[in-house]
N, C-alpha and C positions, 0 to 999 in steps of 0.2 A: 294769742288765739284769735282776734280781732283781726290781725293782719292778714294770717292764713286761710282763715274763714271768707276772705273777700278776693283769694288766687286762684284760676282755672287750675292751676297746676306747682308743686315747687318742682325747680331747676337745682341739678346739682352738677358742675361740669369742672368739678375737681382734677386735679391728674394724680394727686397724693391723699390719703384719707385713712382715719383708722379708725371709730365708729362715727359717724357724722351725726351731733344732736340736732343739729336743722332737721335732715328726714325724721328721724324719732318724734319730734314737736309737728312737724306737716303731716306725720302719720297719724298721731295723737287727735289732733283736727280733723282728721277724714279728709285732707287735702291727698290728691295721686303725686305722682313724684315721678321721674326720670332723672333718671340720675347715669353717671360715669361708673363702669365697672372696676372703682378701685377698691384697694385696704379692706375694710368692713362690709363694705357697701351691701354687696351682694348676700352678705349675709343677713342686715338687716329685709332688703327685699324678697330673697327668695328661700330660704333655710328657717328651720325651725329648732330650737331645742328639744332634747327626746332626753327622758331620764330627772331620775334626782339631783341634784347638785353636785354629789360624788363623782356620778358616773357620765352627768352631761355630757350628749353629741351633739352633734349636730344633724339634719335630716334636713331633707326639701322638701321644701311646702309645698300643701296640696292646691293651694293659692296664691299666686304671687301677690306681693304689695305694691309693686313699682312696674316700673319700664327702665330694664339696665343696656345701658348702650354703650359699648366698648372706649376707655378713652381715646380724645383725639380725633373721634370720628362724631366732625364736626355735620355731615350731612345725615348719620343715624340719627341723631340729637335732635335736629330738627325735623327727619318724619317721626321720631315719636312724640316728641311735641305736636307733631296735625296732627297723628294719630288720636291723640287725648285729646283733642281740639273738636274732632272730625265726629268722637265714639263717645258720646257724653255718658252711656252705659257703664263703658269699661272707665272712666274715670272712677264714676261711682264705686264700682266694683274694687276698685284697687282701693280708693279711698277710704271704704268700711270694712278691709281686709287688714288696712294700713290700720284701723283706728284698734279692731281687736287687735292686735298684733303691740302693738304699741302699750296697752291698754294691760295686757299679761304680761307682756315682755320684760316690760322696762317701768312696770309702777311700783310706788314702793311697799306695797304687802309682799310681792313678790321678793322685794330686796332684802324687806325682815327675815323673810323664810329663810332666803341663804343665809344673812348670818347666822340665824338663829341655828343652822344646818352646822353650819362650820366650827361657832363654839362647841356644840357637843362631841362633835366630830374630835377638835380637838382636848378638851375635857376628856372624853374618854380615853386619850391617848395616855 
């Protein structure tokens, strides 16, 4: 938290990925993030779960948490790096999006709920 807490920004410029804890921990921080449009990525930045555990979707946020920049594309990467650089607002903004997001997402009240969801779930079977 100490580390993150002292970054304009975390950098994620993966080519392969399948949920990245970096973003999840920089979110958690209220750090903004840019990141590579791989594996999980985009679903940590821009999607949201909808439903109960059984029935969980997926949905797009009415907020994004990040700045996704397509892999490889080494000069997207760097304007949205100014960008966050340039807009110390929309850092903010991404970073208290990233912090609730993180915060419900991925704490563990949330993680007791599913299993607690999924023993009954199965017990009743």
């Amino acid at each position: 938290a100490q580390i993150y807490a002292d970054l304009d920004a975390g950098a994620l410029t993966s080519r392969n990925e399948g949920t990245p804890l970096s973003l999840i921990e920089a979110m958690a921080c209220g750090c903004p993030v840019v990141a590579t449009d791989v594996g999980g990525v985009a679903d940590l930045l821009t999607r949201e779960w909808t439903g109960d555990v059984a029935a969980r979707r997926f949905a797009t946020s009415s907020a994004p948490r990040g700045l996704l920049v397509p892999s490889e594309d080494t000069d997207g990467f760097a304007r949205a790096l100014e960008r966050l650089a340039g807009d110390r607002s929309l850092g903010r903004s991404l970073g208290d999006a990233g912090r609730v997001y993180a915060f419900t997402g991925h704490a563990l009240p949330r993680l007791f709920d599913d299993l607690d969801s999924l023993y009954r779930r199965l017990l009743a079977t």
